[in-house]
Structure formats: C-alpha cells, structure tokens
C-alpha positions as CSV (number, residue, x, y, z in Angstrom):
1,X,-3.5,-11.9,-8.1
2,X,-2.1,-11.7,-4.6
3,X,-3.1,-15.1,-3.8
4,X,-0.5,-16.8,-6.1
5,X,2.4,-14.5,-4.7
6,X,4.8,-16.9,-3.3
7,X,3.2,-19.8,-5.3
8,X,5.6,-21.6,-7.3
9,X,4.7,-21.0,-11.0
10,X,5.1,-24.4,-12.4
11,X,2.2,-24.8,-10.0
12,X,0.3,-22.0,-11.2
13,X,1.1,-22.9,-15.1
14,X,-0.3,-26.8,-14.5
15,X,-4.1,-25.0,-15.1
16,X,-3.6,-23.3,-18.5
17,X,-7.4,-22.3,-18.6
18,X,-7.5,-20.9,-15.2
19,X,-4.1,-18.7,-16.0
20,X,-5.7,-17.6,-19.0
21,X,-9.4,-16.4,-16.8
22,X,-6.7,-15.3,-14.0
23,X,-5.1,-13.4,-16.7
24,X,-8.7,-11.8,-18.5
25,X,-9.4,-10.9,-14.8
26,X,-6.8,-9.1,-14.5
27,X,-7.2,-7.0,-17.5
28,X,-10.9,-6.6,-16.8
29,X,-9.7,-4.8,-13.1
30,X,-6.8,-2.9,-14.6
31,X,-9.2,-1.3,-17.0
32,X,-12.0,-0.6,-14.4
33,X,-9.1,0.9,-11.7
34,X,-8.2,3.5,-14.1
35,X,-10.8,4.7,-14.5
36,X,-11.5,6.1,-11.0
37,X,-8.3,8.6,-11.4
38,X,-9.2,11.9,-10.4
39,X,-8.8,15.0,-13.2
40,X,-6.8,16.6,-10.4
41,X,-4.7,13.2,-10.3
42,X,-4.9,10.0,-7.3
43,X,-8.2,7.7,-7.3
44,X,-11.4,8.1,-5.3
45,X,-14.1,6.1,-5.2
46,X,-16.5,7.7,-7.9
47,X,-13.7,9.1,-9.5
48,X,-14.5,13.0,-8.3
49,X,-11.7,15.4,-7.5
50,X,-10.1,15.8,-5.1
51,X,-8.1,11.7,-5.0
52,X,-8.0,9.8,-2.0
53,X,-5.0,9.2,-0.2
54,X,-5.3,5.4,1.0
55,X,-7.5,4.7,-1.7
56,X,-4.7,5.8,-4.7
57,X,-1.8,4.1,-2.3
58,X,-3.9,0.8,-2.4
59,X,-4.5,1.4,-6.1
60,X,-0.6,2.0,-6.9
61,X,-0.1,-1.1,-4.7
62,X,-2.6,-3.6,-7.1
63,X,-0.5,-1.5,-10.3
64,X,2.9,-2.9,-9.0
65,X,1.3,-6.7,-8.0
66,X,-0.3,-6.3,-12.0
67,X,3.0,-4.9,-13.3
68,X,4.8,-8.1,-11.1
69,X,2.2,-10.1,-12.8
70,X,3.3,-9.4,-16.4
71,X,0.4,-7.3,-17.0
72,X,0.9,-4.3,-19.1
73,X,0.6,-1.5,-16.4
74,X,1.3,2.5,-17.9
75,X,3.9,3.8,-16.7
76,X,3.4,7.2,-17.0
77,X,0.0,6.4,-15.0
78,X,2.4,4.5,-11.8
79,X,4.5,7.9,-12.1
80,X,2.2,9.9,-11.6
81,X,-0.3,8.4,-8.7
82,X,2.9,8.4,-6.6
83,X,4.0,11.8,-7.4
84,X,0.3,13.1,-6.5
85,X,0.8,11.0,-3.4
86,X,4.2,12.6,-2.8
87,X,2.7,15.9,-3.8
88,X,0.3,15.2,-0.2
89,X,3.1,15.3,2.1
90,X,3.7,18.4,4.1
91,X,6.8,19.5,5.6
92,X,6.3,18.4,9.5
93,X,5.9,14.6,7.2
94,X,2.4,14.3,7.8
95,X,0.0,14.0,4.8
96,X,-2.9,16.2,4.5
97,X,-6.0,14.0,4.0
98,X,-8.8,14.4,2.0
99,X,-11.3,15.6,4.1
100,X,-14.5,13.7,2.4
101,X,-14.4,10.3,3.4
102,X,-17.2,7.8,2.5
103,X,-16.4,4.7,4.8
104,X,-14.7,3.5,7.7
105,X,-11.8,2.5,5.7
106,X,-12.0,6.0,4.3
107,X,-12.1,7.5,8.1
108,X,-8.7,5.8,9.3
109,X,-7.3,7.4,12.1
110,X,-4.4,9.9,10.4
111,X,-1.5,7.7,12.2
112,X,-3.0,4.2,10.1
113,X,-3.4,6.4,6.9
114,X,-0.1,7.3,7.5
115,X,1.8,4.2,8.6
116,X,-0.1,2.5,5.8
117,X,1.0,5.3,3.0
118,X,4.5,4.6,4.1
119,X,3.9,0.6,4.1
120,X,2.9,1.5,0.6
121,X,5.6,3.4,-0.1
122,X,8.0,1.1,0.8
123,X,6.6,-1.8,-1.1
124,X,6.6,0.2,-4.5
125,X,9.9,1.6,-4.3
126,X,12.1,0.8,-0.8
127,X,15.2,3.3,-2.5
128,X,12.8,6.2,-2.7
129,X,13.3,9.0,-0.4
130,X,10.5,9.4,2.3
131,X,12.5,10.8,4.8
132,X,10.1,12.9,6.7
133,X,7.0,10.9,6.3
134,X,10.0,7.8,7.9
135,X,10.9,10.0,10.4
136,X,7.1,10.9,11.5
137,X,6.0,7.6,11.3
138,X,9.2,6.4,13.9
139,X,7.8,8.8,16.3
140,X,4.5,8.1,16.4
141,X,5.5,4.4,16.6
142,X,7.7,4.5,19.9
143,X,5.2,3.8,22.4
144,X,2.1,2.6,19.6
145,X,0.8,-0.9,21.1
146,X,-1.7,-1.5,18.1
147,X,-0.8,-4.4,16.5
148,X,-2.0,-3.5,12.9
149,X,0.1,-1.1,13.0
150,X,3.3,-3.1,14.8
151,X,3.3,-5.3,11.2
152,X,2.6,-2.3,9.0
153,X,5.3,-0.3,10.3
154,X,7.8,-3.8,10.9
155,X,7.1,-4.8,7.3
156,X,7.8,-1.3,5.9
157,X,11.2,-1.5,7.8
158,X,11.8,-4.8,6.6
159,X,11.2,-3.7,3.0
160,X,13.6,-0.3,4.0
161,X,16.4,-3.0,4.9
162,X,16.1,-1.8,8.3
163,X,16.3,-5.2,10.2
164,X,17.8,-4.4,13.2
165,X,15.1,-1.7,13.8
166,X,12.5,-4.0,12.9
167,X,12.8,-6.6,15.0
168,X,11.8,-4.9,18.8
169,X,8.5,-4.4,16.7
170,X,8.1,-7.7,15.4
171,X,8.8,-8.9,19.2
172,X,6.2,-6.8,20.5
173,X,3.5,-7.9,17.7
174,X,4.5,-11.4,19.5
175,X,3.3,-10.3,23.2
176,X,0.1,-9.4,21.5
177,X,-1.1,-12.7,20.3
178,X,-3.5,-14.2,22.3
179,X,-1.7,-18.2,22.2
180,X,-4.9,-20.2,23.1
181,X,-7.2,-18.4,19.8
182,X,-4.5,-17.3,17.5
C-alpha cells in the first residue's frame, strides 16, 4: 500500500488483477490489525492490555494510508486509537510509555517514541492541537545530531507547515551523509 503512494494511478489501474490482489490484501490486513486493539483501547502486539504506544501510532498511520486507499476504515475505530494516544500524553508533553516492551522497536529510546508519536501525529491530522508534545519535542531537538530523528522531526514540521523551521534541520540531515556510500 505505501509503495504506490506517489505512483500515478493510471499506472497502477493498467494491471486490473494485481489492483484487485492489492485490494483483497488490503482487506485481509485491515481485518487482522483490528484485531490486536486492546480492551483498554490502542494495539499491542498480542492484543493484551495495556496498548502500545508506537505500535497503535504505526497502526493509526496504515488506517489513514487504507482510508487514502479507498478502503473502508471505521471511523469510530481511527477516533478512538488517537484519542487513547492523546489520552498518553502528560502535562510536561511527554508520553508515558508502556512499560512492557517485547522488541527493540518496542524499547525505543523515549525521545524516538516521542519524535515518532508526533511524526505520526502530524501525518494523520497536521490541524490537530499537540502543543505540548510540539513544544517538548523542539527542545529535545535543539542540539539532537541523530539523523533518524533530523527527518522525523523535519517531516513533521513540514507536514505542520512549518517550513522555515524545518529547513536548519533538513540542512543538518545534509552534513550527515556520508557522499562517497550514500
């Protein structure tokens, strides 16, 4: 599904049978996602309480691409996986974590949960007020040299129509590219 965004669709529509698997795939994935949503709400991996963060912001980010898509995509179901996400964020903007994590991925650092959340966040709905979670995120940005999180955090200013902001990031990404390897 994320592999034909930016294709052009005439492209895409040449190879009716391979829309129509591309399509039954999708379905087939949508149906299996949901059912990993906790009782308490957000996704984890088995589908036990309590969600997981990253996990149900990558799940709400496949949702949108489905709903993009023309898949049928609840709703009430979107609604509520980003209000359980909202529901995460303290005060101070920092989001408290659940502490059983089964992976590596799982065991991100709090600042790439974070800057990824917001990434997230930003994709889904860029007029949606994440004020303190933003404001967090700047800070612990200032001085980061990591250049995962350079393009997470220039992207989700990008998508925040923050341009001018973005683009002392997106230079520094630049210094970090090794020329002669890619």
């Amino acid at each position: 599904m994320l592999a034909t965004d930016g294709v052009d669709p005439t492209q895409i529509n040449q190879y009716k049978e391979l829309r129509n698997q591309f399509k039954e795939l999708i379905e087939v994935g949508y149906n299996k996602m949901v059912k990993y949503e906790t009782s308490t709400k957000g996704f984890e991996w088995f589908g036990t309480s309590p969600g997981h963060e990253v996990l149900t912001a990558y799940g709400l980010t496949l949702f949108t691409k489905m709903k993009q898509h023309g898949k049928f995509v609840n709703q009430d179901t979107m609604d509520r996986t980003k209000q359980w996400l909202m529901s995460r964020l303290n005060q101070d903007g920092s989001i408290t974590l659940n502490p059983k994590q089964l992976d590596t991925f799982g065991r991100a650092a709090q600042t790439v949960s974070e800057v990824y959340i917001l990434w997230v966040l930003s994709e889904i709905d860029p007029q949606g007020s994440y004020s303190s979670l933003a404001q967090r995120v700047d800070n612990l940005m200032k001085n980061n040299e990591d250049p995962y999180l350079l393009a997470l955090y220039t992207l989700t200013l990008v998508n925040f129509n923050q341009t001018d902001k973005a683009i002392p990031f997106a230079k520094k990404i630049t210094t970090k590219q090794d020329l002669t390897t890619g």
